[in-house]
N, C-alpha and C positions, 0 to 999 in steps of 0.2 A: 475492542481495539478500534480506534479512530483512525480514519481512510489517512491522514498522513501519515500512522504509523507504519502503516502497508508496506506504502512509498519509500520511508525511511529505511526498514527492514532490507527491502531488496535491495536497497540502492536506486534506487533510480528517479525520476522526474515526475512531476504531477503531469497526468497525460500521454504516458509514457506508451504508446503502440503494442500492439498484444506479443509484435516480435521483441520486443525489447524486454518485456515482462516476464516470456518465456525464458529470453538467453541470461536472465539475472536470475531467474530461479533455480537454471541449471547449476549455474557457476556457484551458486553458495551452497546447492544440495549436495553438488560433488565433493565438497571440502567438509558439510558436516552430518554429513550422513552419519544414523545410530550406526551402521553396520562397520561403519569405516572408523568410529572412534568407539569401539564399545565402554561400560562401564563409566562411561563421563556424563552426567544427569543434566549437567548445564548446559552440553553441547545438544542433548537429547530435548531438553527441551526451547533451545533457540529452532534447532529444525520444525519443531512444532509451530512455531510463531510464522517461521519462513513460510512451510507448506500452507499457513491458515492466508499469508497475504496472498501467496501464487493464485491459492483456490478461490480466493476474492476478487480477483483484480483481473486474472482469467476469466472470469464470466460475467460478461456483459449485464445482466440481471443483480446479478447480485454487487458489482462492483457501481452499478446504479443506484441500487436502495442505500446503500453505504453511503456514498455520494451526501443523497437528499440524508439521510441521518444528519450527516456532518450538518447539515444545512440550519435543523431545528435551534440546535443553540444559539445558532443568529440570526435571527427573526427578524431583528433589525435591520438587517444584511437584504434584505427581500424585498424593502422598502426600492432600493436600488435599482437600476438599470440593468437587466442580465449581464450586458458586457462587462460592467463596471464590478459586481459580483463576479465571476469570472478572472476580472484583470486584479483585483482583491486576493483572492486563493492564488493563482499563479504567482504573485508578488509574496508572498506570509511561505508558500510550500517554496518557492528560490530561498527564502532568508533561512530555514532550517537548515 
């Protein structure tokens, strides 16, 4: 899954602060948790998607390598000025 979908999933912002990652994880675990809808497969496995961004995006390391992943496909992007990469993904993750 690609770091914007992450993003997408929880709801929230590229760069979004670890408290902010957490209170979005909450508020969608509590609505679709297996236990609280049982026998529904769809819902059962959006929580899966949910808990896979939490557990990404929650950890510093791994919401890094993610990151640089994202990065590979535009190679040509690297050519740039960090800031300018940077102001690039902020600009592309707002228009989603």
């Amino acid at each position: 899954m690609a770091i914007s979908d992450y993003y997408k999933i929880l709801g929230i912002k590229y760069g979004a602060t670890p408290d902010e990652i957490k209170r979005a994880y909450h508020r969608i675990a509590k609505r679709h948790h297996p236990d609280k809808n049982p026998n529904n497969k769809s819902n059962e496995e959006y929580f899966k998607q949910v808990s896979e961004a939490y557990n990404t995006l929650s950890d510093n390391e791994a919401r890094k390598n993610t990151t640089l992943s994202f990065f590979i496909p535009h190679r040509k992007e690297l050519s740039k000025p960090p800031n300018q990469i940077l102001i690039n993904l902020i600009i592309s993750a707002s228009k989603e």
